[in-house]
C-alpha positions in Angstrom: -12.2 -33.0 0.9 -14.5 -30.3 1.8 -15.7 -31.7 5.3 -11.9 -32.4 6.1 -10.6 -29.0 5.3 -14.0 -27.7 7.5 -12.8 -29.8 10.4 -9.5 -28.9 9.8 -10.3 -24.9 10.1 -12.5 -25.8 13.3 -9.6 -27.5 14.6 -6.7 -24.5 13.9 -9.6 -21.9 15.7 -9.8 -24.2 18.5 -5.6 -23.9 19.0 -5.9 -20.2 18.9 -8.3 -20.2 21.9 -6.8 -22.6 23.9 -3.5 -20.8 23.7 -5.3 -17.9 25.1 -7.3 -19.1 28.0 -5.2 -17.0 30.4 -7.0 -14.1 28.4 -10.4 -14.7 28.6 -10.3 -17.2 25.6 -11.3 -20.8 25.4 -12.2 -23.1 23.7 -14.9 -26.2 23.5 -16.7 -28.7 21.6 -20.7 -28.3 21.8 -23.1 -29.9 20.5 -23.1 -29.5 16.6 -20.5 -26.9 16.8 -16.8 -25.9 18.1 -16.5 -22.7 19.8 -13.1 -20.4 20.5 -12.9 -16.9 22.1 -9.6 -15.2 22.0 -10.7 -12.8 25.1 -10.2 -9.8 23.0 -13.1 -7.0 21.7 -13.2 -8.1 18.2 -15.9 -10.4 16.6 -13.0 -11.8 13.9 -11.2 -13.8 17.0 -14.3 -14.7 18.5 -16.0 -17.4 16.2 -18.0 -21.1 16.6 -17.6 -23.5 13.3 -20.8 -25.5 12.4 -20.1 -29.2 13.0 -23.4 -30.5 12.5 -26.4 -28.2 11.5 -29.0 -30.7 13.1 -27.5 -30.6 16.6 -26.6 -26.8 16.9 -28.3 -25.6 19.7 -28.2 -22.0 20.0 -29.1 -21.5 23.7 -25.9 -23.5 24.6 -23.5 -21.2 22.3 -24.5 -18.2 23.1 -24.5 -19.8 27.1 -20.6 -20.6 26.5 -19.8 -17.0 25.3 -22.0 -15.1 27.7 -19.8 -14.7 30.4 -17.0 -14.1 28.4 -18.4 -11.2 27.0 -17.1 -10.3 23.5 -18.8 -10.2 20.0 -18.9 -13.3 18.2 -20.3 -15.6 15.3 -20.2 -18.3 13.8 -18.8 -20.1 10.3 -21.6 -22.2 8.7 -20.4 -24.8 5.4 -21.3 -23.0 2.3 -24.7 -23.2 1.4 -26.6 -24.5 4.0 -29.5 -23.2 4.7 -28.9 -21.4 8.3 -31.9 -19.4 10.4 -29.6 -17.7 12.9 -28.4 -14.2 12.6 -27.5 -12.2 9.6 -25.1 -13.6 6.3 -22.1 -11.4 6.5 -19.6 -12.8 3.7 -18.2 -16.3 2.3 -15.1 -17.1 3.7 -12.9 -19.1 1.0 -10.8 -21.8 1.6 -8.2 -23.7 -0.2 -6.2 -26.8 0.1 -3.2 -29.0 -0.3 -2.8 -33.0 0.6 0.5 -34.4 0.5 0.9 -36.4 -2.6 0.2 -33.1 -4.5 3.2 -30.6 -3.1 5.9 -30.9 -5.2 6.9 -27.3 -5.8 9.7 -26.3 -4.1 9.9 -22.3 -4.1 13.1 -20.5 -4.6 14.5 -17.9 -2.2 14.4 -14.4 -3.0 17.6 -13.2 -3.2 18.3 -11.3 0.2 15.7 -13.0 1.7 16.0 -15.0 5.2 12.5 -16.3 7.1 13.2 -17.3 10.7 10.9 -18.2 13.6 9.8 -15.1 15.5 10.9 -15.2 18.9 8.6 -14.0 22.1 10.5 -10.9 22.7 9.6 -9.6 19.0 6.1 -10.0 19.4 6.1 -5.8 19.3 8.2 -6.0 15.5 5.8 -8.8 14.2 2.9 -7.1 15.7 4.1 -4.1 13.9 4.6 -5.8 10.0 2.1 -7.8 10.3 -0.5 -4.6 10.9 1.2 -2.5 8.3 0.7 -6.0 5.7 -2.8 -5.8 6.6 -3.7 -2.1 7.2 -5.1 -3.1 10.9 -3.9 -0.9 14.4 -1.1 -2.1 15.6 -1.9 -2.7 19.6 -4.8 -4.5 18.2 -2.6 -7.1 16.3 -0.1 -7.2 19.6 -2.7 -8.4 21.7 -3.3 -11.2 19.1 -0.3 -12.3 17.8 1.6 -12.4 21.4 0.0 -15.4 22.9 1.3 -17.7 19.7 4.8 -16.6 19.7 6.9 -19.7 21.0 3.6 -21.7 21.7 3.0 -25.6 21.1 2.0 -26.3 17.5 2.1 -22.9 15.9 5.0 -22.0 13.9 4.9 -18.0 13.5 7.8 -16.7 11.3 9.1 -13.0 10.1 10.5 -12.6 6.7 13.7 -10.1 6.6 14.8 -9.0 3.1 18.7 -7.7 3.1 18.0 -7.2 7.1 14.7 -5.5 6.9 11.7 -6.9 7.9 9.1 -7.2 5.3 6.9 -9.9 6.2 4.9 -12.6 8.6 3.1 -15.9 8.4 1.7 -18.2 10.9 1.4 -22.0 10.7 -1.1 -24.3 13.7 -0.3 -27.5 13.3 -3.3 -30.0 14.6 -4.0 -33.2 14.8 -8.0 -33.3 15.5 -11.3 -34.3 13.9 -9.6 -32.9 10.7 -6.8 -35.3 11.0 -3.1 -34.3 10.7 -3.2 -30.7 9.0 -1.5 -27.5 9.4 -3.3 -24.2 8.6 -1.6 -21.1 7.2 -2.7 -18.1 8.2 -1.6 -14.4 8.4 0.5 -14.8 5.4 1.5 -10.3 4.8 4.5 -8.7 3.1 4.8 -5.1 3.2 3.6 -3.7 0.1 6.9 -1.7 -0.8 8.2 -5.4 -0.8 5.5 -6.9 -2.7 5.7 -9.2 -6.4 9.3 -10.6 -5.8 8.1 -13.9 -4.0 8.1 -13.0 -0.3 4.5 -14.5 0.1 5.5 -17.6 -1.5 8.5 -18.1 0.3 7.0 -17.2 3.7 4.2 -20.0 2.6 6.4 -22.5 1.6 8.2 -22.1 5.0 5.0 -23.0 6.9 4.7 -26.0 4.6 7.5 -27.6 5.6 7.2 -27.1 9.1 3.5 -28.9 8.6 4.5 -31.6 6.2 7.7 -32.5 7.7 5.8 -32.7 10.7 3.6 -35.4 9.8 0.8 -33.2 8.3 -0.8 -34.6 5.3 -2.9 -31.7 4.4 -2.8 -28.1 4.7 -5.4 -25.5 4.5 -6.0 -21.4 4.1 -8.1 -18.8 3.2 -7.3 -16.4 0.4 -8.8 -12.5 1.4 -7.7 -11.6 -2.0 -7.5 -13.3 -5.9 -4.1 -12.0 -6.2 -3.3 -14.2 -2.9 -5.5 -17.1 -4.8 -3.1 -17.2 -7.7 0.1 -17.4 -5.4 -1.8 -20.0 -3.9 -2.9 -21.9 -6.6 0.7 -21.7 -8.1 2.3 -23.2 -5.0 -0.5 -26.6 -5.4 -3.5 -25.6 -3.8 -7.0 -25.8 -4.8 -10.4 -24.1 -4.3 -13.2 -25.7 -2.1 -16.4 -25.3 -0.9 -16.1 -22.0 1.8 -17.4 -21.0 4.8 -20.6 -18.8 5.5 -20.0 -16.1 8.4 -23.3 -15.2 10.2 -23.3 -12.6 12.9 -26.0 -11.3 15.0 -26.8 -14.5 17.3 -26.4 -13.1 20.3 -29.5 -11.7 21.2 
């Protein structure tokens, strides 16, 4: 399961920087590692995943992002020993095959989720950086390009008319096999604990399995957002290292 849900996160990344090519993203398959860039100033949406320790070549990654010119790193499977660059945290990740999700969650009372169209990229922009704490032209920049696109699925959450929350599903079908990832999963904290999270998660689920998905895959920030998880089916597995530093 581990190397699945690792090919499955390489995969998702990939998405977001093809998507984003008219940006200054990309994306490509090395050897030993697949690389992304978003384009954008910021070392989080710049990031290579570790395929095969043995046939990462350095020279070649850092050849790929040179001319693109943003910060980057790379995501290494827990654990393995790894020369390059400096340790900066372990990323976790969780998962969730078919056969196991059979937890339907109940709507909060109030509560609608809907696709987010391409002309509110400004109001999800806006929730999703007040969820999270981040600037909000920063998040514009980023959550634009996967509004409406092919095999992402990024929804708002309105409670009583009000929006109060976002989530983002990439469906892919790579060396990670059918899977949808769920990321970006924020609910304003004035509209926090009544099952917004869970209902914005379930949403993306659906989309992914009814799709033909048969396993989905995230990364809790928090062990509050662990226990929603875990409640909903999903379990712990082996995380990611993030290492920064390797380009020069």
């Amino acid at each position: 399961m581990n190397e699945r849900v690792w090919a499955a996160h390489a995969d998702a990344w990939q998405a977001m920087g093809r998507i984003r090519v008219a940006d200054g993203g990309g994306a490509a398959l090395l050897p030993g590692c697949a690389v992304m860039a978003s384009g954008l100033p910021y070392p989080q949406w710049n990031n290579g995943d570790v395929t095969d320790p043995a046939l990462f070549d350095l020279d070649q990654v850092r050849a790929w992002y040179a001319p693109r010119g943003v910060p980057w790193g790379v995501r290494v499977p827990a654990g393995t020993p790894w020369p390059y660059g400096r340790w900066l945290f372990r990323k976790r990740c969780m998962a969730l095959a078919v056969p196991a999700y059979e937890r339907p969650v109940a709507m909060p009372p109030g509560l609608v989720v809907t696709p987010a169209r391409p002309d509110e990229a400004e109001l999800f922009a806006t929730v999703d950086a007040e969820a999270f704490g981040d600037p909000v032209e920063q998040n514009l920049a980023w959550v634009r390009p996967q509004l409406g696109a092919d095999g992402f699925r990024s929804v708002l959450a309105r409670l009583d008319g009000e929006p109060v929350g976002v989530a983002t599903g990439i469906r892919t079908s790579g060396s990670g096999g059918e899977s949808v990832g769920v990321f970006g999963v924020g609910v304003l904290p004035r509209a926090r604990r009544r099952g917004i999270g869970a209902a914005l998660t379930a949403d993306i689920l659906a989309w992914g399995f009814g799709g033909g998905a048969t396993l989905a895959h995230l990364n809790p920030e928090t062990e509050e957002a662990a226990r929603l998880y875990t409640r909903l089916g999903f379990a712990e597995v082996a995380g990611l290292d993030i290492y920064v530093g390797l380009d020069g």
